[in-house]
C-alpha positions as CSV (number, residue, x, y, z in Angstrom):
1,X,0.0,0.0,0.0
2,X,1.3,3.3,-0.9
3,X,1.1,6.0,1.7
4,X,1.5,10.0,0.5
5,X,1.9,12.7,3.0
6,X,1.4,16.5,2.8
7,X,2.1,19.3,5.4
8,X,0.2,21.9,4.2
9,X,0.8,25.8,6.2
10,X,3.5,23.6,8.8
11,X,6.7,22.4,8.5
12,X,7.0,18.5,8.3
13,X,7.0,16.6,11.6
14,X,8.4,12.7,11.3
15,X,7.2,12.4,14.7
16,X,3.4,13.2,13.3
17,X,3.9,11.0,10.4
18,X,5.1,8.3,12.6
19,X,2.3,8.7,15.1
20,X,-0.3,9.0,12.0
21,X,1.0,5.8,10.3
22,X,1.3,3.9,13.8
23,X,-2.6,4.5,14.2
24,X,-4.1,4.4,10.8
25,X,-2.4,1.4,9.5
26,X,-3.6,-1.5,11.4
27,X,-7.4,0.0,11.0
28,X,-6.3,-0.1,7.4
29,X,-5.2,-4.0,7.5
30,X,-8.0,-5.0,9.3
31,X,-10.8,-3.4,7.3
32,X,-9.8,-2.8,3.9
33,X,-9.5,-5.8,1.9
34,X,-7.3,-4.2,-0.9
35,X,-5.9,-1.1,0.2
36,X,-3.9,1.0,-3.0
37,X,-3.3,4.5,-1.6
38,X,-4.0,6.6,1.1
39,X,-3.2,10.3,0.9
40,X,-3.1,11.9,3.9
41,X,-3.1,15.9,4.7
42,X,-1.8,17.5,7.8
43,X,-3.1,21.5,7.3
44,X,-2.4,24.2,9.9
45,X,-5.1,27.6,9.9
46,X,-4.6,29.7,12.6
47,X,-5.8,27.7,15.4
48,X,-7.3,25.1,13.8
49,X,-5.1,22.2,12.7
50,X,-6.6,19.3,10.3
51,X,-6.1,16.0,9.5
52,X,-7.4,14.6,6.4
53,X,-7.3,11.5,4.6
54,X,-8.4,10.2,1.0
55,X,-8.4,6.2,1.0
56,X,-8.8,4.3,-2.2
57,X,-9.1,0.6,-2.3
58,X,-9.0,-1.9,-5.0
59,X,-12.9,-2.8,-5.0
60,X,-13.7,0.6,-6.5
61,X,-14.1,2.0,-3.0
62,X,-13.1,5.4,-2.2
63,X,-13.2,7.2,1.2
64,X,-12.8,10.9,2.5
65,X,-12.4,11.8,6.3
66,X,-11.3,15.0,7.9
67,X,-10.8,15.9,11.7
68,X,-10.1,19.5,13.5
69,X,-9.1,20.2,16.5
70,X,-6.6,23.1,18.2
71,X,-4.0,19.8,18.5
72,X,-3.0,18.3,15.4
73,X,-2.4,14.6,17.3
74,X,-6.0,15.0,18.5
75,X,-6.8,15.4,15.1
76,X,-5.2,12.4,13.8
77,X,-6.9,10.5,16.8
78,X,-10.0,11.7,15.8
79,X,-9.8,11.1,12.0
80,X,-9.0,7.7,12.7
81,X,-12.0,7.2,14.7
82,X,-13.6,8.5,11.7
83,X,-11.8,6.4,9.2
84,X,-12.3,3.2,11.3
85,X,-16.1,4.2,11.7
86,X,-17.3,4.7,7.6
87,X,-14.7,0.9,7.3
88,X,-16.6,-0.9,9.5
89,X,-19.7,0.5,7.7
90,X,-18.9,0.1,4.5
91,X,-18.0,-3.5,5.4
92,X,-21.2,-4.2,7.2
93,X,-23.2,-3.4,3.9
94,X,-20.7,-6.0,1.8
95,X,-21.7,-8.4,4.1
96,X,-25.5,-7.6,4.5
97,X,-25.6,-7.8,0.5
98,X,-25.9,-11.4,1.5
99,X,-26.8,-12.0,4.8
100,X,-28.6,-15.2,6.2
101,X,-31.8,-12.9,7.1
102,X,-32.1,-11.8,3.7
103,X,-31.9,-15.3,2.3
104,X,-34.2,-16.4,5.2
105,X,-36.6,-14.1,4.3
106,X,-36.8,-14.8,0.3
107,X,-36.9,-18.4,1.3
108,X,-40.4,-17.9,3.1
109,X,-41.6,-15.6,0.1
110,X,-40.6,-18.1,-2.2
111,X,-42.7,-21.0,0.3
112,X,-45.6,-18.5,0.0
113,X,-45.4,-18.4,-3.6
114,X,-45.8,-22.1,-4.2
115,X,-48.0,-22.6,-1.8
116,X,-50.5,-19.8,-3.6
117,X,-49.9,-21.2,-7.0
118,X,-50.4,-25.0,-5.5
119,X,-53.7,-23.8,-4.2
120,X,-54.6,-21.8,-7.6
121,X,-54.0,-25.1,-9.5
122,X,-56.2,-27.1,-7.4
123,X,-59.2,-24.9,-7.4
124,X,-61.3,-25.7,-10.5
125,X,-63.3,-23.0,-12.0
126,X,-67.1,-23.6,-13.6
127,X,-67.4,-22.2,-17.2
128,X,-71.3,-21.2,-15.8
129,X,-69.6,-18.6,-13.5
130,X,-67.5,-17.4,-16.1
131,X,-70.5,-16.4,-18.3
132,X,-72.0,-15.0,-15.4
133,X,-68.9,-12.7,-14.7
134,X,-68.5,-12.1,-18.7
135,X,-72.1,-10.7,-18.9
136,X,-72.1,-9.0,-15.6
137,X,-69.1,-7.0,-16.8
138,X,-71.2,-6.2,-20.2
139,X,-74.2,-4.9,-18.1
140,X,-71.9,-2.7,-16.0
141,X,-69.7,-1.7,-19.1
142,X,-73.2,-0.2,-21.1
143,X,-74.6,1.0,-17.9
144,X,-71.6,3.2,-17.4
145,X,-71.6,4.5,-21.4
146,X,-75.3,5.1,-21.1
């Protein structure tokens, strides 16, 4: 996996990039299947000090998280809190996508189904109502035009 770094309005810290990679990386390894880069900012405005991070993974999955606070290690704590956070999300939808409720659930639908269409095939239909219905429909079709 290919880290990039940026100090953005500060002079570059290794003691910040070490702390950011020692924190962020085993979130990555545990929740990214197929990590390709991770870019991350370190931005100083007046008081306000940023951390920010663009993850891209190799199943077409792209995330964005940013953290401020007036301490930039705060704000690498808190982006990976937010990083680790949208992971574990975005994992629990790829495994809901099929999850044994789901497949529980179609399996009773699909019960229902058969059992409806079972019954419909076994109920037998006079041709006497038929004609009744046919020329019931008539009646009501020229009452209505009339």
């Amino acid at each position: 996996m290919e880290f990039k770094v940026s100090f953005k309005h500060m002079p570059s810290s290794d003691a910040l990039y070490n702390y950011a990679m020692e924190k962020l990386t085993p979130v990555i390894k545990k929740l990214v299947t197929k990590p390709i880069s991770a870019h991350i900012t370190f931005d100083l405005e007046r008081e306000h000090q940023r951390a920010q991070m663009i993850l891209k993974a190799g199943d077409g999955y792209s995330l964005n998280a940013d953290f401020i606070s007036t301490d930039m290690y705060a704000s690498v704590d808190g982006l990976v809190e937010k990083v680790e956070a949208q992971l574990k999300k975005h994992k629990e939808l790829l495994k809901e996508h099929k999850s044994p409720r789901k497949l529980n659930r179609l399996g009773r639908l699909a019960k229902q189904v058969n059992q409806l269409t079972h019954e419909a095939e076994n109920e037998r239909i006079d041709a006497a109502e038929i004609v009744k219905y046919e020329a019931a429909r008539l009646n009501h079709r020229q009452d209505a035009t009339s």
